[in-house]
N, C-alpha and C positions, 0 to 999 in steps of 0.2 A: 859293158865292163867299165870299174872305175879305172882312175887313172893306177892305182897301187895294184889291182890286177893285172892289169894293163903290162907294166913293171915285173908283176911277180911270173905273169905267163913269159912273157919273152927270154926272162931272166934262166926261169927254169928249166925250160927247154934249151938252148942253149947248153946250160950245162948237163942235162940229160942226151943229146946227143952228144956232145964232146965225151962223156964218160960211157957210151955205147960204141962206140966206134976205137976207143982208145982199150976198152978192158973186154968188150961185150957183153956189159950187164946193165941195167940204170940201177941203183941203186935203191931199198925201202926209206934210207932216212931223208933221201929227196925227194920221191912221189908220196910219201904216209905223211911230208911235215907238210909241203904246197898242198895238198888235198887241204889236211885241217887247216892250214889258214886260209883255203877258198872258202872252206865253208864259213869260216868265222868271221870272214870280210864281207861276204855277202848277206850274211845274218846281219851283221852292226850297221850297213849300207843300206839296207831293202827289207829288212825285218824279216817276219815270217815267211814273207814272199820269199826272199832272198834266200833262204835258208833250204826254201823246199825245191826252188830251180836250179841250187846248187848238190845238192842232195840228188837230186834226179837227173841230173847230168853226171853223176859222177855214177849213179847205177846205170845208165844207159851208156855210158863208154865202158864201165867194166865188164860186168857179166857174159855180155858176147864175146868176148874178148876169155874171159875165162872158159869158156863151153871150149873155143878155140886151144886154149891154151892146155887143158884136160885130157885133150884128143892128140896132144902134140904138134900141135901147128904154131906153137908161140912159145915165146920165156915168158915169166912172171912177172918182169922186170917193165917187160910190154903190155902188160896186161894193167898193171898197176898207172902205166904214165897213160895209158888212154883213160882211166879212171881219174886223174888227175888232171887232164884235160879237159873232162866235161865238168870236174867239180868249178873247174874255174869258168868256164865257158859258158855253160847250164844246156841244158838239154835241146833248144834249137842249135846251139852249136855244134854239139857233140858228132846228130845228126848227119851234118853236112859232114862236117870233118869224117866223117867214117868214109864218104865218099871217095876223098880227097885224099886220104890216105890210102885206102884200096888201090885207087890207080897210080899212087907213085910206089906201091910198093908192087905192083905190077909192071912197072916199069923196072925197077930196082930188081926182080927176081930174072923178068926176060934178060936183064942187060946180064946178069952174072951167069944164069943158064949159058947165053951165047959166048961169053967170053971163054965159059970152062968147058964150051964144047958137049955138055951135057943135060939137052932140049928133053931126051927119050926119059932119062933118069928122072927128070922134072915133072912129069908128064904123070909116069907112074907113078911117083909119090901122093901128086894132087889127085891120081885118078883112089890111091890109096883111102887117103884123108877124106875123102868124097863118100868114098865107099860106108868106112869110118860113120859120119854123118847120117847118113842117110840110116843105119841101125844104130844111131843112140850107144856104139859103143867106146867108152872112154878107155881102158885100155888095149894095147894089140892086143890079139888072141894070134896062138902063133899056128891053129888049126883054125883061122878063118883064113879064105883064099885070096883074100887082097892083101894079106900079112905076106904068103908067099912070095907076092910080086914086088914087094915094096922093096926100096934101094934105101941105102943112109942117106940120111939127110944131110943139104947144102941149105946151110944155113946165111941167114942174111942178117946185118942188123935192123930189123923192125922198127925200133925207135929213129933213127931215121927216115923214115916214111912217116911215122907219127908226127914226127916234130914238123917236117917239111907240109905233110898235111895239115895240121894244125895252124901254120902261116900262112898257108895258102889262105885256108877258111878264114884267117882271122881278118885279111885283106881284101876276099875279095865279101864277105857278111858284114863285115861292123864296118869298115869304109866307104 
């Protein structure tokens, strides 16, 4: 990363978790404007190269994320700042950071299950989502039998696991 990525990643995160935690949404015109200037800054920095590592980081943090987000297991909001994060990062980053992000938001979902007291509710949901998965089907159907068991969801803000994972990666890959 240059130094102006460098800059625009910390910058934007930052302000993508302060506006996740404060409204519950990240917003399009902060992950749709840092995307194109990842792309743009990596293009003018690293040429073609730059352009197609940025390019492919930014599909390799969205799309999963989207599949996810289809099925109901995500906002849009999240979907777009992981795409946003590999645009800037590129694709060995994106990688890791899914990691990294997995397990703090794993952490982040067991801590709020336990606080709220509702492990079983949790339980059911991901066994829902799973269920979900594994038939390729994106919406409930409300005569499939893992629809019957599902509970409302307890939601968490995601973009905070994103952003947290994203520095983790960014400190413990590039330094």
């Amino acid at each position: 990363m240059y130094h102006i990525q460098i800059v625009l990643f910390f910058v934007s995160l930052i302000i993508a978790a302060y506006l996740d935690l404060k409204n519950g949404t990240i917003p399009d015109w902060l992950t749709l404007t840092v995307t194109a200037a990842a792309i743009i800054i990596s293009f003018f920095c690293r040429g073609l190269t730059g352009l197609a590592g940025s390019m492919l980081g930014w599909a390799i943090g969205f799309f999963p994320f989207y599949v996810l987000h289809r099925m109901g297991g995500m906002g849009g909001g999240d979907v777009k700042l992981m795409g946003m994060v590999g645009a800037l990062g590129g694709a060995g980053f994106i990688i890791y950071c899914y990691w990294y992000t997995a397990l703090v938001g794993l952490i982040m979902a067991l801590g709020l299950l336990l606080i709220k007291g509702k492990i079983k509710e949790g339980w059911i949901r991901t066994r829902t989502l799973f269920h979900r998965v594994s038939h390729m089907r994106f919406k409930e159907n409300p005569a499939d039998p893992a629809a019957a068991h599902s509970c409302p969801p307890l939601s968490i803000p995601y973009g905070m696991a994103i952003v947290t994972g994203a520095y983790i990666t960014f400190f413990v890959k590039i330094i």
